[in-house]
C-alpha positions as CSV (number, residue, x, y, z in Angstrom):
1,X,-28.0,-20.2,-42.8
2,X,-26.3,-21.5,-39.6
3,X,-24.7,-19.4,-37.1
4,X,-21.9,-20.4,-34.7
5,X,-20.1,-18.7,-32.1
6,X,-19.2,-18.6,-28.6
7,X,-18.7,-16.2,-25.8
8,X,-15.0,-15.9,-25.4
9,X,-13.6,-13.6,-27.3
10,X,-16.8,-11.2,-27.7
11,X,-17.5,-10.9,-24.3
12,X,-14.2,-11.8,-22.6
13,X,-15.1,-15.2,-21.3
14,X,-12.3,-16.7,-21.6
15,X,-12.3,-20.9,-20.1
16,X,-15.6,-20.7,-20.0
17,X,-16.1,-23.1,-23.0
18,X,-19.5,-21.8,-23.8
19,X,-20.8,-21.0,-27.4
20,X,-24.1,-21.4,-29.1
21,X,-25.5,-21.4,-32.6
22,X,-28.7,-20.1,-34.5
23,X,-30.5,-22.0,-37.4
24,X,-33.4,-23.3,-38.9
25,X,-35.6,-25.5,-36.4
26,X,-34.8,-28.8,-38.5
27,X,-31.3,-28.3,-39.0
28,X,-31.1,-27.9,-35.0
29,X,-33.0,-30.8,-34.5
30,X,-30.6,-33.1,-36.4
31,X,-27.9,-31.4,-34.8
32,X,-29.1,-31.8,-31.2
33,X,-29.3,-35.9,-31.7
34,X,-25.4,-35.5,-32.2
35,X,-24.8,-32.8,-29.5
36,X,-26.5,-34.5,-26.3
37,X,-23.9,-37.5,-27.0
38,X,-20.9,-35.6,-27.2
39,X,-21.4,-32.8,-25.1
40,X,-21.8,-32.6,-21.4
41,X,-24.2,-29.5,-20.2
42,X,-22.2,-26.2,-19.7
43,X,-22.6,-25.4,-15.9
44,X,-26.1,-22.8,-15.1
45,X,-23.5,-19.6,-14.2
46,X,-22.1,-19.7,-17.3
47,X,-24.8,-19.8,-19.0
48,X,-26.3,-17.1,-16.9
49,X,-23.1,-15.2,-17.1
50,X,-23.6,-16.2,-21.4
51,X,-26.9,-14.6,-21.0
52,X,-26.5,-11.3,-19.7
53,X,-23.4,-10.6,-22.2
54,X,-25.5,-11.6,-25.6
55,X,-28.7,-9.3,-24.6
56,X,-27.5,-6.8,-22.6
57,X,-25.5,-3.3,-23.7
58,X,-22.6,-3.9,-25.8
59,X,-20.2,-1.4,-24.3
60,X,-18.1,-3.9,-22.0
61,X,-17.7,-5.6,-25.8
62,X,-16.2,-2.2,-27.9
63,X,-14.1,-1.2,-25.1
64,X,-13.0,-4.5,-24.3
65,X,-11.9,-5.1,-28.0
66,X,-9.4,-2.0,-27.9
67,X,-8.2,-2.9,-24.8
68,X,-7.0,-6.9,-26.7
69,X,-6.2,-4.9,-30.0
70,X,-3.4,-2.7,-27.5
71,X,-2.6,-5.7,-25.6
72,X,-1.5,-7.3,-29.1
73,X,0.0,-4.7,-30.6
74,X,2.6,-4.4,-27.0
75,X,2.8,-8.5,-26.9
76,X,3.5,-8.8,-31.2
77,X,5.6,-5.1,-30.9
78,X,8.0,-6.9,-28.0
79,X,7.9,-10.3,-29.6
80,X,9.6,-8.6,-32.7
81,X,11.8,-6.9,-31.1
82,X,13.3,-9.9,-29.2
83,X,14.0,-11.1,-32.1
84,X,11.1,-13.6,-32.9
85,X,8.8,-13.3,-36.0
86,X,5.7,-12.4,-35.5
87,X,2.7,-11.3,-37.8
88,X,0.0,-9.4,-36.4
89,X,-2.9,-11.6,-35.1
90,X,-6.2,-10.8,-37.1
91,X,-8.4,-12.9,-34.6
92,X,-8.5,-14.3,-31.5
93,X,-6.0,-13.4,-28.6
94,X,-3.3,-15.4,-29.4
95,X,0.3,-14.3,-31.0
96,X,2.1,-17.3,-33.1
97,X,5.3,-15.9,-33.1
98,X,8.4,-18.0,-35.3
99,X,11.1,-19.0,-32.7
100,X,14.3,-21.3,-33.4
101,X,14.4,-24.4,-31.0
102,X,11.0,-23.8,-30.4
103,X,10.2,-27.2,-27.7
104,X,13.7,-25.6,-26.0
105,X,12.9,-22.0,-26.1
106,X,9.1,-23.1,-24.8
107,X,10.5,-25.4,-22.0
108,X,12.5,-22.7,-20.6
109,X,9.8,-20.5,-21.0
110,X,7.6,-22.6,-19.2
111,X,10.2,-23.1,-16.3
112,X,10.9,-19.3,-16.3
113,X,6.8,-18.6,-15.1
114,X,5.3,-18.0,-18.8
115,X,3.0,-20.6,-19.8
116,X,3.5,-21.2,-23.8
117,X,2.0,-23.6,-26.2
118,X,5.0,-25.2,-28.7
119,X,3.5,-24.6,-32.4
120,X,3.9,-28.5,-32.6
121,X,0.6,-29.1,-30.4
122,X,-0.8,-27.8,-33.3
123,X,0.2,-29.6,-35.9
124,X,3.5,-30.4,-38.0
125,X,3.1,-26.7,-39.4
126,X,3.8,-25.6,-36.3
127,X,7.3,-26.8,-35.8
128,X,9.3,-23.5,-34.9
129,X,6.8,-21.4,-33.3
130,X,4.9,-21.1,-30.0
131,X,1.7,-19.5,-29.4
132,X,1.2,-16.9,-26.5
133,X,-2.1,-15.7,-25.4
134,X,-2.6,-11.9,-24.6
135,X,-5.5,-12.5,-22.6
136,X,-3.9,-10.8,-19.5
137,X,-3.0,-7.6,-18.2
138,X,-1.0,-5.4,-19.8
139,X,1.1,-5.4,-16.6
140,X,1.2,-9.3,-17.1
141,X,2.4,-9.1,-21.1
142,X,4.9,-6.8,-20.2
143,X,6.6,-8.4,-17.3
144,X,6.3,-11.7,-19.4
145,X,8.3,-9.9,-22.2
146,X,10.9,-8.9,-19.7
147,X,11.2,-12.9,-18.8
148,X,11.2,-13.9,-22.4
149,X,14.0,-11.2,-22.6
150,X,16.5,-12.9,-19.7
151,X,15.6,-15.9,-21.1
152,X,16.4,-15.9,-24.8
């Protein structure tokens, strides 16, 4: 069996692009022969910071997982009410809501102070919908909502 994750979501550390996996010595040996050409060394307070979250308590992870599951359910709740179609997220922190004229809608987005994502940089399937994180305040989400508001 092989394990992968990563600290992000977990243990809200968000940008700080580390993760790490668990498996049998000789799988991880092959594996390392790839990794030290295509990976540079995450930096030594990450992986400090990495540390501390995976073996210390596991409060900050319980409370920090309702806090995301309400910051979704504002973010998706508002999205849907603005009109755009969007399913509740299952993982991660990021709403995919369905928006006509979605490089438009984004653009002016973008210009109006909310940083979006057009589905498109994620593939073909994408065309017509944006992707919003709701890693931020609830202050943030809802003041973005009032933007996305004046804007469509």
């Amino acid at each position: 069996m092989i394990t992968v994750n990563a600290t992000s979501k977990s243990y809200a550390m968000t940008g700080w692009r580390l993760g790490y996996l668990a498996a049998r010595k000789e799988y991880t040996a092959q594996m390392l022969k790839v990794h030290q050409y295509i990976q540079a060394c995450a930096n030594s307070i990450a992986q400090k910071a990495a540390y501390a979250a995976v073996t210390g308590p596991k409060d900050s992870v319980n409370s920090m997982r309702e806090e995301f599951k309400k910051r979704r359910d504002v973010l998706v709740k508002g999205l849907n009410e603005l009109g755009m179609e969007c399913a509740l997220p299952k993982g991660a922190f990021y709403a995919f809501p369905k928006v006509p004229n979605s490089a438009e809608v984004a653009s002016k987005m973008i210009s109006n102070g909310i940083v979006v994502v057009p589905g498109t940089a994620f593939g073909t399937e994408g065309d017509g919908y944006i992707r919003i994180s709701y890693a931020a305040s609830m202050k943030d989400i809802e003041k973005s909502l009032d933007i996305m508001e004046k804007v469509l």
